[in-house]
C-alpha beads as a LAMMPS data file, in Angstrom:
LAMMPS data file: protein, C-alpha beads

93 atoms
92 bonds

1 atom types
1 bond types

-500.0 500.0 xlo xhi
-500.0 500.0 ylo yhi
-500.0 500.0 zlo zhi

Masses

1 110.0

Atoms # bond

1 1 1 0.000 0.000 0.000
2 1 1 1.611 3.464 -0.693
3 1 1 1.025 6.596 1.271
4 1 1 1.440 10.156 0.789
5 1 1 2.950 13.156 3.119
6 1 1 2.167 16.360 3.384
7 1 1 4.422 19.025 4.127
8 1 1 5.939 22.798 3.689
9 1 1 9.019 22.369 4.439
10 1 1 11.304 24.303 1.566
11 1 1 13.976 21.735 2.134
12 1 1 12.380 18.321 2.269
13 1 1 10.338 19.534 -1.193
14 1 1 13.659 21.150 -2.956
15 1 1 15.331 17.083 -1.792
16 1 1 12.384 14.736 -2.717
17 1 1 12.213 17.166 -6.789
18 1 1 16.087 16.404 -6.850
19 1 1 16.354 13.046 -5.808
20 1 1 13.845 12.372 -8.827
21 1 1 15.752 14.400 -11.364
22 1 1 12.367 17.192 -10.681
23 1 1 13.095 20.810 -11.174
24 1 1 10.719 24.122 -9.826
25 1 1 8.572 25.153 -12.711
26 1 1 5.530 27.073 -13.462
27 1 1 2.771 26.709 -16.071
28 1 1 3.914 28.843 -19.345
29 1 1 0.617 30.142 -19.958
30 1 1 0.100 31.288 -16.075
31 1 1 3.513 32.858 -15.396
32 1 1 2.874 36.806 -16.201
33 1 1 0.122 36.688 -13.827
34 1 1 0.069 38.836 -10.553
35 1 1 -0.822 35.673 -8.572
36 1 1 3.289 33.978 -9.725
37 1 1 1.458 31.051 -11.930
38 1 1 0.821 27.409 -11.109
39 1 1 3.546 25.535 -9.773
40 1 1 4.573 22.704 -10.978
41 1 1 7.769 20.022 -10.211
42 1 1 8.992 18.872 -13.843
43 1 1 11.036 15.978 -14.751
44 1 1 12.602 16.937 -18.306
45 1 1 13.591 13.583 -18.627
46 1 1 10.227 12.019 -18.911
47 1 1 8.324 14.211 -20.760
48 1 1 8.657 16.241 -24.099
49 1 1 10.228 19.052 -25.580
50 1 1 6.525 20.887 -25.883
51 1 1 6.004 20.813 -22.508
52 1 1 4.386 24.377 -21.512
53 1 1 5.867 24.066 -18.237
54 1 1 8.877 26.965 -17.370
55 1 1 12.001 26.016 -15.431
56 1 1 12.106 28.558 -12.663
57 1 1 14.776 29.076 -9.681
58 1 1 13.439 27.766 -6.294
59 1 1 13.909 30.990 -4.606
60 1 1 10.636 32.117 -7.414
61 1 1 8.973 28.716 -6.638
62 1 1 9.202 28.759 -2.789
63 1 1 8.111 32.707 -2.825
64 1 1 4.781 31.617 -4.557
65 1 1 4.527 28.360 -2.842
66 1 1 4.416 30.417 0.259
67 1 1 2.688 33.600 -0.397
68 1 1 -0.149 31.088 -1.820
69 1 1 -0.204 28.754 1.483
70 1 1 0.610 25.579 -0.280
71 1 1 1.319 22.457 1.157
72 1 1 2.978 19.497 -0.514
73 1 1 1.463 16.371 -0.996
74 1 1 3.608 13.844 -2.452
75 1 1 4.592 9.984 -2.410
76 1 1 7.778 8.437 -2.078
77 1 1 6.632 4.918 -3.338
78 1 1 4.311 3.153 -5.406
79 1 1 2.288 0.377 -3.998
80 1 1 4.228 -1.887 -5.873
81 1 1 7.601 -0.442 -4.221
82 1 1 8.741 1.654 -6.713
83 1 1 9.975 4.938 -6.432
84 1 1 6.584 7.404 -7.075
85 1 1 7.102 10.803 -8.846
86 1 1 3.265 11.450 -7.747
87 1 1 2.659 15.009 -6.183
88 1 1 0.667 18.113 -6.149
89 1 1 0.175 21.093 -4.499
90 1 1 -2.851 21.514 -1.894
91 1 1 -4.372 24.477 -0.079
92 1 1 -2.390 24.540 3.858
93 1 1 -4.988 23.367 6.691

Bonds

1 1 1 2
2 1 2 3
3 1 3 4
4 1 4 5
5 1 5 6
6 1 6 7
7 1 7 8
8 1 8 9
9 1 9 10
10 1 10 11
11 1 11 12
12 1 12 13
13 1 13 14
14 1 14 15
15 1 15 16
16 1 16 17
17 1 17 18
18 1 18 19
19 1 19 20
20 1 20 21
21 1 21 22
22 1 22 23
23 1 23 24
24 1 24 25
25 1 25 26
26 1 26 27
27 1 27 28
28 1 28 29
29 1 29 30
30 1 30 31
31 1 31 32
32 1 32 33
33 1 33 34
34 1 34 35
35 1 35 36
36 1 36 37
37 1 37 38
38 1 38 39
39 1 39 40
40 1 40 41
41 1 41 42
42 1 42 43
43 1 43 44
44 1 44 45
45 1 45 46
46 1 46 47
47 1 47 48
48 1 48 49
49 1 49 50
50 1 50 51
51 1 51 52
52 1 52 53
53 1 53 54
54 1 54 55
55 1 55 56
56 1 56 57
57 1 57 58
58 1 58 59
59 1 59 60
60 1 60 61
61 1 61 62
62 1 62 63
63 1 63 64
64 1 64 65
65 1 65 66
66 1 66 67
67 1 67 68
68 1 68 69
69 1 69 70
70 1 70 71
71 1 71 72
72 1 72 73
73 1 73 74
74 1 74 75
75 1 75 76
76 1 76 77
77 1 77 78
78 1 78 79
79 1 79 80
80 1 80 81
81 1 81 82
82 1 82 83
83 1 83 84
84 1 84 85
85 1 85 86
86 1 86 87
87 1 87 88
88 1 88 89
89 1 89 90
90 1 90 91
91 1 91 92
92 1 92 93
């Protein structure tokens, strides 16, 4: 059985993106907004060149992460033991 965690702690997100080859990005079309954009982690190495997702530096991510009151949701493995790349982003209790 997997499980997920929740947390907002900058570091534990920044190691959990890096340990699966996951960088801070935003959602092309949402990035000029006043509200920062939608955040996303993306893994360039499993997915395409058209991706509409932006690379961004964590010090951009984190600021909107936090000014939004985002939590991280997030598994470390599947139920089958593998390693699980499955996250999002969830409003903070």
């Amino acid at each position: 059985m997997s499980s997920s965690k929740q947390t907002h702690d900058h570091a534990t997100i920044k190691a959990w993106a890096e340990k699966h080859d996951g960088v801070p990005a935003i959602v092309g079309d949402t990035a000029k907004t006043d509200k920062g954009g939608v955040l996303r982690i993306h893994f360039p190495k499993h997915s395409d060149s058209s991706s509409d997702l932006k690379e961004t530096d964590w010090d951009t991510f984190f600021k909107t992460f936090d000014e939004h009151k985002l939590d991280f949701l997030y598994q470390d493995k599947k139920a089958d033991g593998e390693d699980s790349t499955f996250h999002k982003f969830v409003t903070r209790d």
